[in-house]
N, C-alpha and C positions, 0 to 999 in steps of 0.2 A: 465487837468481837466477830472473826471469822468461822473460829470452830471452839464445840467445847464437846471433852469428855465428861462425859455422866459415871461418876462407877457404883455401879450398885442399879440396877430394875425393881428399886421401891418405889412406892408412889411419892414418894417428897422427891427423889433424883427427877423424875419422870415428869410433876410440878415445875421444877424448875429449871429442866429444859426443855416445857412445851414454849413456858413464859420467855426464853430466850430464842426457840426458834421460830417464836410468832416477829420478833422481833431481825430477822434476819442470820440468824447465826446456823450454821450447820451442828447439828450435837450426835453426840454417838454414846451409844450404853454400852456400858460394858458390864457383862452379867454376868457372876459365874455358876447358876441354875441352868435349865435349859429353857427356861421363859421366865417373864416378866412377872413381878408381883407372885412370888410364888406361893404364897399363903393364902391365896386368892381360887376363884372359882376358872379352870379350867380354859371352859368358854369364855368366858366375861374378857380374861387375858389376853385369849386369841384376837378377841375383837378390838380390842384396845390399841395392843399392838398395832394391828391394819391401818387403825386411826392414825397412830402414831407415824406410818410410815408415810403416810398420806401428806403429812405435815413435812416428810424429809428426812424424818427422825432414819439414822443406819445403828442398826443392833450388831453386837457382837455376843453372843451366847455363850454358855459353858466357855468361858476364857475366864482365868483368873488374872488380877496384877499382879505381878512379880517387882514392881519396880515405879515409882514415879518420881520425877528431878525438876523442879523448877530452875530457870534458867531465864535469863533476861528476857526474850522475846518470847516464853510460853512455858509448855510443860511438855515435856520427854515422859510418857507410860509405856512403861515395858507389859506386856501381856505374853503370854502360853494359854493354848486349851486348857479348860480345867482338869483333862484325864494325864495332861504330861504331853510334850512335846517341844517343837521350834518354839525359841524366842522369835514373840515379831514387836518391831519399837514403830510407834506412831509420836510425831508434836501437834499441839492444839495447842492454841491461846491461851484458854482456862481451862 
């Protein structure tokens, strides 16, 4: 796999796109909080994150999905900010 969407910044999404991006895959979260783990300690998060970026990890924040289509060669996720706005359409692999 070249890319995968993560949706959701719980630690089980977050699990298994460390495990996929140790493995070469480019992953992307898509949250629709304004940070990761949000039931979580503040700090602890922020740091996490950093980690996470270190590894390649790219966030998408406060965007909800509006939309995901599987399709021979991947997945089509439609996303908007989470407060309303542009549709923007990304394809991933998985």
């Amino acid at each position: 796999l070249k890319t995968m969407a993560v949706v959701g910044g719980g630690v089980i999404g977050l699990e298994m796109g460390s495990v996929w991006s140790r493995l070469g895959t480019d992953v992307t979260v898509i949250e629709f909080m304004d940070r990761l783990c949000p039931s979580m300690d503040v700090e602890v998060t922020k740091k996490f994150q950093t980690t996470l970026k270190k590894q390649g990890f790219k966030f998408q924040l406060k965007t909800k999905v509006m939309e995901s289509k599987v399709e021979d060669d991947g997945v089509v996720v439609k996303t908007e900010a989470s407060a309303g706005g542009k549709e923007k359409e990304a394809k991933y692999d998985v």
